[in-house]
N, C-alpha and C positions, 0 to 999 in steps of 0.2 A: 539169798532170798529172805524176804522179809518176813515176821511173823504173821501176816497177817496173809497174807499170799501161801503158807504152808497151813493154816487152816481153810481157804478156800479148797486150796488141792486135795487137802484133808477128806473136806465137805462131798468135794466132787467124787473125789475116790472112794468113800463109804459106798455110793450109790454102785458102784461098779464091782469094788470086792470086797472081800472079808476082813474080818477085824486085827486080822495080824497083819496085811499090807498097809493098813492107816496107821498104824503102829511105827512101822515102818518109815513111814515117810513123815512121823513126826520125832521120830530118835535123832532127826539132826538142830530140833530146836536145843538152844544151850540155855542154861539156869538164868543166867541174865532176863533172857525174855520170855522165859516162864515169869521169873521173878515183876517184871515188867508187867504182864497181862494181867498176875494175881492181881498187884498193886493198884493196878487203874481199875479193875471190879471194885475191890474193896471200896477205894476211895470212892467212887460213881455215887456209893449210897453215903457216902460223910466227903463231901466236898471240899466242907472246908478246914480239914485237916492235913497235915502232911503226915505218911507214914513211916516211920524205918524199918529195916525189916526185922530187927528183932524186940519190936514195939509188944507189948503183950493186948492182943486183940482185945481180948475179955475183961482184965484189969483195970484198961483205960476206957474201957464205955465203945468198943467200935462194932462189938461185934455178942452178939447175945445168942440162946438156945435157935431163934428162929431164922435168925440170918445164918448160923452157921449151915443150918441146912441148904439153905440156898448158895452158900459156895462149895457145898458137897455137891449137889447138882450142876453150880457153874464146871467144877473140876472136874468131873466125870465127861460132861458135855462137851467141851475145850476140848481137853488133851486126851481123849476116849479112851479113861481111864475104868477101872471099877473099883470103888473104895469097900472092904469088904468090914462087917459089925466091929473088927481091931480095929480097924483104921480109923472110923469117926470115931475121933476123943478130945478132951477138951485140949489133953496135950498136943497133939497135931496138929491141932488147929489155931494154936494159941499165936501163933508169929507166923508173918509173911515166911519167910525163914525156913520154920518149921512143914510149914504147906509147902513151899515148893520141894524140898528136901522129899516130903511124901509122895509128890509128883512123879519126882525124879524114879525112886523107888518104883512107884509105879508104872511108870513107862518100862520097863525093864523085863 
C-alpha cells in the first residue's frame, strides 16, 4: 500500500476511531516515505531546489522561524503526531533527516 492510500485510510479512520487506531495503521509507513512526504513539502515551497536529507534547512535559506511552524503543523497533520515545547527546536528541524527521525520517534 502506498503512502498516499495509508493517509486516506488514515483520514477515513480518524472519523470512525480514536487516536491510538490511526496510529496504528500508520506504524507501517517506513522512513523512506516518511522521508519522501517531508521532502516534497518542503520543496512545494522552494521548487526549485533539490534537497538532501542531511541538507541544513536553516543554513542554506530553506527554511526560516515562520515556515518552520508550518511544517510543525504539516507534521502533526500528516502522521497525527503531537510535537510537544522539546520537540520544536531549531535542532530537529534543522534536516530532512533530523524531522523524519522526530517523526519516527514520534509515531512510537
Amino acid at each position: 500500500m502506498d503512502f498516499k492510500n495509508i493517509l486516506k485510510k488514515a483520514g477515513e479512520a480518524a472519523k470512525k476511531v480514536d487516536k491510538e487506531d490511526v496510529k496504528e495503521l500508520l506504524d507501517g509507513v517506513d522512513t523512506e516515505e516518511i522521508k519522501a512526504v517531508v521532502t516534497k513539502f518542503i520543496q512545494s515551497k522552494k521548487e526549485d531546489v533539490k534537497l538532501e536529507g542531511d541538507t541544513n534547512l536553516f543554513e542554506n535559506g530553506f527554511v526560516n522561524s515562520l515556515f518552520a511552524l508550518d511544517i510543525v503543523t504539516f507534521l502533526e497533520k500528516t502522521f497525527k503526531i503531537r510535537l510537544g515545547k522539546n520537540d520544536i527546536n531549531k535542532d530537529n528541524l534543522s534536516t530532512i533527516n533530523k524531522i523524519v527521525a522526530l517523526v519516527e520517534k514520534l509515531k512510537k
